[in-house]
C-alpha positions as CSV (number, residue, x, y, z in Angstrom):
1,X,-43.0,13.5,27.6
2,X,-41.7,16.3,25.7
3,X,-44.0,17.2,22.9
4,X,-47.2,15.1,21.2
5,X,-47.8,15.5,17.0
6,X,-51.3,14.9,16.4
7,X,-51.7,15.5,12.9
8,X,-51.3,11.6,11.6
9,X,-53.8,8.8,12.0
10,X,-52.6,8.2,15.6
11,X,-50.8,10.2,18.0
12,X,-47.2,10.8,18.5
13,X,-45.6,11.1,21.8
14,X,-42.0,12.5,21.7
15,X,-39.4,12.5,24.6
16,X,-37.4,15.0,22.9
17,X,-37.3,18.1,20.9
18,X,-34.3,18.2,18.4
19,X,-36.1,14.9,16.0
20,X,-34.5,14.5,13.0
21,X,-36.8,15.3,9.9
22,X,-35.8,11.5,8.7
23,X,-36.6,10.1,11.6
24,X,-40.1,12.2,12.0
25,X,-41.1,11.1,8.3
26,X,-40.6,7.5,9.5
27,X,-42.9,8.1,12.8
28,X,-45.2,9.4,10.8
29,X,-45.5,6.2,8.6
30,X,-45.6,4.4,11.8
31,X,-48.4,6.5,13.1
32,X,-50.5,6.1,10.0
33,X,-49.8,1.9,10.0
34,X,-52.9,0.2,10.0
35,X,-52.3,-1.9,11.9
36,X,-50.4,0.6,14.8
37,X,-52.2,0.8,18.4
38,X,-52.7,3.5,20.5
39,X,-49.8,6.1,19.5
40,X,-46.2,5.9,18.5
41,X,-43.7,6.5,21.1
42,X,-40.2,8.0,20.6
43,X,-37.3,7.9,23.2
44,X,-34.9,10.8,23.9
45,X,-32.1,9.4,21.6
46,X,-34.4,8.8,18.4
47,X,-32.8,9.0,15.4
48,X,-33.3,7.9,11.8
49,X,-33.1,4.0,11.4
50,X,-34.4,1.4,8.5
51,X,-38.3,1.9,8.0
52,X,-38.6,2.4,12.3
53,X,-36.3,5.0,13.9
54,X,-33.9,3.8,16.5
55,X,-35.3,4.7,20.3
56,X,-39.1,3.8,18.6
57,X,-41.7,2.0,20.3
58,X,-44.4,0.8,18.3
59,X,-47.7,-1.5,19.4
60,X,-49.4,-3.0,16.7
61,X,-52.6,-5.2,16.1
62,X,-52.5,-8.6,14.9
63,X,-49.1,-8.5,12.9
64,X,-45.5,-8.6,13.1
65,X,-43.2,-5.8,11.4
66,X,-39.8,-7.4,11.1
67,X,-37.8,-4.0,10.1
68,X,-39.6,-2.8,13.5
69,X,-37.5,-4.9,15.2
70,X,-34.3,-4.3,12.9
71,X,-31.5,-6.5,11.7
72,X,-29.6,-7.2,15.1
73,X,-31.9,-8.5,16.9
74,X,-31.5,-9.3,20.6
75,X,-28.6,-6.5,20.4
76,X,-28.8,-4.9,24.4
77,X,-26.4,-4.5,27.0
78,X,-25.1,-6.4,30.2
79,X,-23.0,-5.3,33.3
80,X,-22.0,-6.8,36.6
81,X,-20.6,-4.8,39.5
82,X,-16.8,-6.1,40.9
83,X,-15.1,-6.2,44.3
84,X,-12.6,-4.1,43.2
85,X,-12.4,-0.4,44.2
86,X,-9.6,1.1,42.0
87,X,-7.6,-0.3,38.9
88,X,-4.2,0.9,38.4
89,X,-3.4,2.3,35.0
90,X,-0.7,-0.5,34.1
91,X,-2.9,-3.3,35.3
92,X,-6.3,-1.6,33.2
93,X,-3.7,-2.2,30.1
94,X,-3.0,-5.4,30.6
95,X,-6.7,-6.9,31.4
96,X,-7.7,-4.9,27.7
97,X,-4.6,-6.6,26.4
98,X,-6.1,-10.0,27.7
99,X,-9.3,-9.4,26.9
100,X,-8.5,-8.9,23.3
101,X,-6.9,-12.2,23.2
102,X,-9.7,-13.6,24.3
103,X,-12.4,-11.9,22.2
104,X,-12.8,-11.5,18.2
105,X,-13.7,-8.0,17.6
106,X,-15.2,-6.6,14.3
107,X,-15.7,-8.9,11.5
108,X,-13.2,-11.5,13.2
109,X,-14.7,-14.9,14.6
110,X,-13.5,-18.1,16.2
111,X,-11.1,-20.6,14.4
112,X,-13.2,-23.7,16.0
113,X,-16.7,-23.8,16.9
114,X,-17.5,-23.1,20.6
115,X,-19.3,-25.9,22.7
116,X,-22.8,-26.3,22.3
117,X,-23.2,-25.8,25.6
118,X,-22.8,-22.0,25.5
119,X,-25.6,-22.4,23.1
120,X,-29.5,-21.3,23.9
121,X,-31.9,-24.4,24.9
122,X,-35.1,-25.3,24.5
123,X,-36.0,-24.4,21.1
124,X,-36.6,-27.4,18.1
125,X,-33.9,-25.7,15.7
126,X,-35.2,-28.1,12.7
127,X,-38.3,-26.2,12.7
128,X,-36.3,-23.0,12.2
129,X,-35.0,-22.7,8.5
130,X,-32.9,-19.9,9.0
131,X,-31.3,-20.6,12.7
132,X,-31.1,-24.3,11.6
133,X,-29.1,-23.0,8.1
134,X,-26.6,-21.0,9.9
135,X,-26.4,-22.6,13.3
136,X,-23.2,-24.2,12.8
137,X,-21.8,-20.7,11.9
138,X,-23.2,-19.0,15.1
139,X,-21.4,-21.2,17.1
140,X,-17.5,-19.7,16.1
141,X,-19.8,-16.1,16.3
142,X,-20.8,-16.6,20.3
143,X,-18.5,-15.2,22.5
144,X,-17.5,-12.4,19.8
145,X,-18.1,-8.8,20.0
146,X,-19.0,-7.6,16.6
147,X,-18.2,-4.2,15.1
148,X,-20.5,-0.7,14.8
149,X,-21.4,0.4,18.2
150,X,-20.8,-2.5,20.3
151,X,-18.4,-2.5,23.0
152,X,-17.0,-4.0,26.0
153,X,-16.1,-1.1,28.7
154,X,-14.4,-1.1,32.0
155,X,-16.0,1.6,34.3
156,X,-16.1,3.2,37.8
157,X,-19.4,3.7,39.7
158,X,-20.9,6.2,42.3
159,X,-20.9,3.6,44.5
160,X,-17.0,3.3,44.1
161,X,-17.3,0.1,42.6
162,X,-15.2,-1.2,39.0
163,X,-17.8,-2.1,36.7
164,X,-17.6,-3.9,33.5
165,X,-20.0,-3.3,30.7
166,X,-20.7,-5.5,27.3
167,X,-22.5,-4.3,24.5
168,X,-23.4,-6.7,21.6
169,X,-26.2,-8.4,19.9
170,X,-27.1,-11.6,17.8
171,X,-24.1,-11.3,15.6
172,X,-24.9,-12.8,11.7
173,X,-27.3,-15.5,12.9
174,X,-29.5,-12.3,14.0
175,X,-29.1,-10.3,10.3
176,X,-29.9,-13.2,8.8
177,X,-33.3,-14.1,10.4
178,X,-34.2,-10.2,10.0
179,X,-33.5,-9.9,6.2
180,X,-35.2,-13.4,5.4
181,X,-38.5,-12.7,7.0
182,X,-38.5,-9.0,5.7
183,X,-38.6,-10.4,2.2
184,X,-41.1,-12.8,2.8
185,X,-43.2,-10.1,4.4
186,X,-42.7,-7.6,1.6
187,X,-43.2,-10.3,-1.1
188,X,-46.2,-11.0,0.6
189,X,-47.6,-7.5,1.2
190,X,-47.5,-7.1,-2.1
191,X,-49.7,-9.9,-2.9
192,X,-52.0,-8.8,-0.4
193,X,-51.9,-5.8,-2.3
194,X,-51.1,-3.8,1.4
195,X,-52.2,-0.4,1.8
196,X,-48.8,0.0,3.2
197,X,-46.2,1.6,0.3
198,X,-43.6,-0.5,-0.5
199,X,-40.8,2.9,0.7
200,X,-41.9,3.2,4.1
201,X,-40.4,-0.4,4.8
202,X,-42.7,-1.6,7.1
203,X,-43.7,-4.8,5.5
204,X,-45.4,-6.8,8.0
205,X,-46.5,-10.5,8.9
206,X,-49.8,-11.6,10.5
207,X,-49.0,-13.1,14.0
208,X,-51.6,-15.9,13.6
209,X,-50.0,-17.0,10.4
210,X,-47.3,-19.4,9.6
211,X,-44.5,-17.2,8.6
212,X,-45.7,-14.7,11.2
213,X,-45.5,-17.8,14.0
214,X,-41.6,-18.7,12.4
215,X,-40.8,-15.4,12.6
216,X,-41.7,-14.9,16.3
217,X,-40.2,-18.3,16.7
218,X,-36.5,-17.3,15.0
219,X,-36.6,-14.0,16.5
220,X,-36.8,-15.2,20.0
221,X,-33.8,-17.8,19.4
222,X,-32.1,-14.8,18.0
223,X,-32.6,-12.6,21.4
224,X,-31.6,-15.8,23.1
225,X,-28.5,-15.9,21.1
226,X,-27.6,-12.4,21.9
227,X,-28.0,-13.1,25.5
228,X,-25.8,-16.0,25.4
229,X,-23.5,-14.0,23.2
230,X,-23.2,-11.3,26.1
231,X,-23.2,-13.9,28.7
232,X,-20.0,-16.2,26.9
233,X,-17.7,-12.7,26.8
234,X,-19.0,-11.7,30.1
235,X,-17.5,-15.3,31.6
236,X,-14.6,-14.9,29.7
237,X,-13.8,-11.5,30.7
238,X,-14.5,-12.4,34.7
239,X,-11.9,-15.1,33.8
240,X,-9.4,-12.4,32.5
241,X,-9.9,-10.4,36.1
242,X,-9.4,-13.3,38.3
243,X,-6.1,-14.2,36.2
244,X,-5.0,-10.6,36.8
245,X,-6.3,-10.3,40.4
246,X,-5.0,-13.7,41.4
247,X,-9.0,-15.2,42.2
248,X,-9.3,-11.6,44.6
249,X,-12.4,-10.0,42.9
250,X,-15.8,-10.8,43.6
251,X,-18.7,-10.4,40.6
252,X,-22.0,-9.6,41.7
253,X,-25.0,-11.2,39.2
254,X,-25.1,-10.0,36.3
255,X,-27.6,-7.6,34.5
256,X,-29.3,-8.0,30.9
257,X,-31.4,-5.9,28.9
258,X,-31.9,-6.3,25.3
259,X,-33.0,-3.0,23.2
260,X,-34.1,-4.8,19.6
261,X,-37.2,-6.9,19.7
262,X,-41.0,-7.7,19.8
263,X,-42.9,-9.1,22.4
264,X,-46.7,-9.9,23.3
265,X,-47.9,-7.5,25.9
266,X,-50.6,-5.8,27.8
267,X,-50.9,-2.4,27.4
268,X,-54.4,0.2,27.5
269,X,-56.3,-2.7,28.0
270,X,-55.5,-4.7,25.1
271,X,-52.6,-7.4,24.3
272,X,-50.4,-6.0,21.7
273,X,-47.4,-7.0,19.7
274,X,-44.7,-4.3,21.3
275,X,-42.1,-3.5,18.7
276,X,-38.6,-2.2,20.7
277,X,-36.2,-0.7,18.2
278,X,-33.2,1.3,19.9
279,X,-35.6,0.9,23.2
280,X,-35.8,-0.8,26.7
281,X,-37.8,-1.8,29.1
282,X,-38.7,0.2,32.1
283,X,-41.8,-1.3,33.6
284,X,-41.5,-1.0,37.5
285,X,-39.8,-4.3,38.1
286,X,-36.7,-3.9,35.7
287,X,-33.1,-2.5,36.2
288,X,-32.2,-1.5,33.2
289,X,-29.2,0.2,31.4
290,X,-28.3,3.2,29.3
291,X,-24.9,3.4,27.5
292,X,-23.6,6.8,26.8
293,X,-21.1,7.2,24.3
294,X,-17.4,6.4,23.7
295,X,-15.6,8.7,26.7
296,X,-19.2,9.5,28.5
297,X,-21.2,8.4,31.4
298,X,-23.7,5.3,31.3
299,X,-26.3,4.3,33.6
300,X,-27.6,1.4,35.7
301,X,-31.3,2.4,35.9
302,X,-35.0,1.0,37.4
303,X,-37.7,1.5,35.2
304,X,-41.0,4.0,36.1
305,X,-43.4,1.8,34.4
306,X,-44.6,5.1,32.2
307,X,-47.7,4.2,30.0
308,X,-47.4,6.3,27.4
309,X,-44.0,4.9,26.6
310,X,-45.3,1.7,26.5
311,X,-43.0,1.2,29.8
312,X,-40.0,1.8,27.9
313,X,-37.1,4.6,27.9
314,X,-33.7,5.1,25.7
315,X,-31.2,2.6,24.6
316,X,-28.0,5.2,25.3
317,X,-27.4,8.3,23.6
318,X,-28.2,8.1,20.4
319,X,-26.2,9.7,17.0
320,X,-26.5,13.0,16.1
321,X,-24.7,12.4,13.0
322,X,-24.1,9.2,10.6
323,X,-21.0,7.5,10.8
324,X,-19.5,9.0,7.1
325,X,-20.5,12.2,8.3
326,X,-18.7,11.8,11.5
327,X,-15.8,10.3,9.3
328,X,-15.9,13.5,7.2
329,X,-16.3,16.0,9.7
330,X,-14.8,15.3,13.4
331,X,-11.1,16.6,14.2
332,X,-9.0,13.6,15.0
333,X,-7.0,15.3,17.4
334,X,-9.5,16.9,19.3
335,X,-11.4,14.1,20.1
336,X,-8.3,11.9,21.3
337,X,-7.7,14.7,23.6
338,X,-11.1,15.2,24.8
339,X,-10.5,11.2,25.6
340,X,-7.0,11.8,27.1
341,X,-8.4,14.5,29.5
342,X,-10.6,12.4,31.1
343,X,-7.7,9.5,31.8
344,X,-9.5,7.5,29.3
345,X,-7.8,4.4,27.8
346,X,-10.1,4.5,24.4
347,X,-10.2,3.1,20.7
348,X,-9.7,5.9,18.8
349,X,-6.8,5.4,16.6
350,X,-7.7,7.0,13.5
351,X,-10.1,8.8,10.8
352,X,-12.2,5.9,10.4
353,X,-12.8,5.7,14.1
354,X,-14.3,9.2,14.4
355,X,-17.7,7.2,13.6
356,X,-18.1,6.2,17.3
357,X,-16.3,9.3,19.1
358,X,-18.3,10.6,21.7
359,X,-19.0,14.1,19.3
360,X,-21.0,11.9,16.9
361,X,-23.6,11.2,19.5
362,X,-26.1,13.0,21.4
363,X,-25.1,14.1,25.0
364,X,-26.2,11.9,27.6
365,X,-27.2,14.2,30.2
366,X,-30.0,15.5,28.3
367,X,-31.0,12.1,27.1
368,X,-31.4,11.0,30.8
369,X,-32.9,14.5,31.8
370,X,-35.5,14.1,29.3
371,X,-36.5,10.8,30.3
372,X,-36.9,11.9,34.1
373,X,-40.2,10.3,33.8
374,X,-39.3,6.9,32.3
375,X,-36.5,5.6,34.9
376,X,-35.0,6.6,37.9
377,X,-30.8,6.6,38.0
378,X,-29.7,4.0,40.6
379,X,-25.7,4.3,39.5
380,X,-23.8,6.6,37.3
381,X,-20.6,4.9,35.8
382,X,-17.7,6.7,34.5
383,X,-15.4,5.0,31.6
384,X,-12.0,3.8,32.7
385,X,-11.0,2.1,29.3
386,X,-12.8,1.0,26.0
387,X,-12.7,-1.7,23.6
388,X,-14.8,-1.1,20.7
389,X,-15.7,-3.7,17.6
């Protein structure tokens, strides 16, 4: 931990020094919640988000705060670890050709609905207005990559392996289950007349109620979706490689961490509703990941299991800039030959890419540095090529 702020209702615990002032009026609402726990925590790539800032942790009492947990729920990372030792640059073009053909980017989805199979089990989706409304529309969204900040990446490790890397969350399904219980909460702050103001948008549901119980219930489907999401590309990826490769690359398992959700856990003695926004787990049994940005280093990780983060740590960089104002402000030319230097096959094309170039986001190495005390760096991976959404 960097620096503590003491001056709110409850403490707040800062892994970094360079905090927005949007982002520090937003811990502050946090902080003075009533029903918040403890302290607030903020990782080392905290910036300004909707009502929480992204790379918050927040514990609360009691209730559920669905803008806490944000509008892509689930969203996180995966990456498996290949055979292979070294990609040539001809082949590299062909598997992102491939893999293109095989994934919708952006806005773009499946013409047909995907087998129900690839879907997640075990939940009673009748009982879920919102997941039951738009089911039938999540299933030509699985096995698509999105848009914003998500990517899939081709990479080389320390260890000398090729690594691939997916980065995507719960698609419209997730958006949908967010902006439908944030309503309901608001609607019904209000007629709880909630201490709370309306412009800190952190309207919240009590866990032990029926919408709070729904909510908790869509949510999870919704992190399950994401997983499944990840999972779909992942298998259809591995299928590019062993088309390429001629069946000649083993996969090791592959690894999962989401970075936008709640959970019910024990922390200081008490169990807590743990609200991760733009943040990961890094209790002692996890390996973990942190994404850098387009062109930079990422990070297979093990968690430290540090209290006072709630056992959490980053979610990747984090922006130092909004995407217009990357838009408006970053030279074209000099961040495609930042890219070229490095031997990187990227995705930025033109202006309106600039909103994901690697200048736009905070650097890495400090991000990790200043979480020395949150997770320990098992790999460092290096970007061979980049598909972004």
């Amino acid at each position: 931990m960097i620096k503590e702020i003491t001056t709110e209702k409850l403490p707040i615990k800062l892994w970094l020094d360079d905090i927005e002032e949007g982002a520090l009026e937003q811990a502050k609402n946090l902080a003075n919640h009533p029903y918040a726990f403890r302290h607030i925590a903020l990782m080392p790539d905290c910036h300004q988000g909707f009502g929480m800032p992204i790379g918050g942790v927040l514990a609360t009492k009691e209730v559920i705060i669905p803008n806490a947990v944000g509008v892509d729920i689930g969203c996180g990372m995966c990456a498996l670890q290949t055979s292979l030792e070294h990609i040539e640059i001809d082949a590299l073009k062909q598997l992102l050709f491939d893999i293109k053909q095989q994934i919708p980017l952006g806005f773009k989805h499946h013409k047909t609905q995907q087998d129900e199979k690839f879907m997640p089990e075990g939940y009673e989706i009748k009982k879920m207005p919102v997941v039951s409304r738009e089911y039938n529309s999540a299933r030509r969204q699985i096995g698509t990559l999105g848009g914003g900040n998500h990517f899939i990446e081709v990479q080389k490790g320390d260890d000398n392996k090729i690594w691939i890397m997916v980065h995507s969350g719960s698609r419209n399904i997730g958006k949908q289950v967010a902006d439908h219980y944030n309503k309901m909460a608001i609607n019904l702050n209000e007629k709880m007349k909630s201490t709370v103001p309306r412009s800190a948008q952190l309207a919240y549901l009590p866990v032990d109620s029926e919408h709070g119980r729904k909510y908790m219930m869509e949510m999870n489907y919704c992190v399950d979706f994401a997983l499944a999401n990840r999972k779909l590309m992942m298998e259809r990826i591995i299928d590019v490689f062993n088309k390429q490769f001629k069946g000649q690359v083993r996969f090791a398992p592959m690894i999962n961490i989401a970075h936008n959700y709640a959970s019910t856990e024990q922390h200081f003695g008490r169990e807590v509703i743990i609200h991760r926004k733009g943040a990961t787990k890094a209790d002692k049994n996890t390996v973990g990941i942190v994404p850098g940005s387009q062109g930079t280093s990422s990070y297979i990780v093990k968690g430290k299991g540090n209290k006072d983060s709630f056992e959490s740590c980053s979610h990747g960089a984090g922006r130092v800039m909004g995407r217009k104002q990357a838009i408006r402000s970053l030279d074209l030319k000099k961040e495609i030959s930042l890219l070229k230097e490095k031997g990187i096959l990227h995705s930025i094309r033109k202006p309106g890419d600039l909103d994901e170039a690697s200048s736009a986001y905070k650097d890495i190495s400090m991000v990790m540095k200043n979480q020395e005390d949150l997770v320990e760096i098992l790999i460092e991976l290096n970007p061979l090529a980049v598909i972004k959404g």
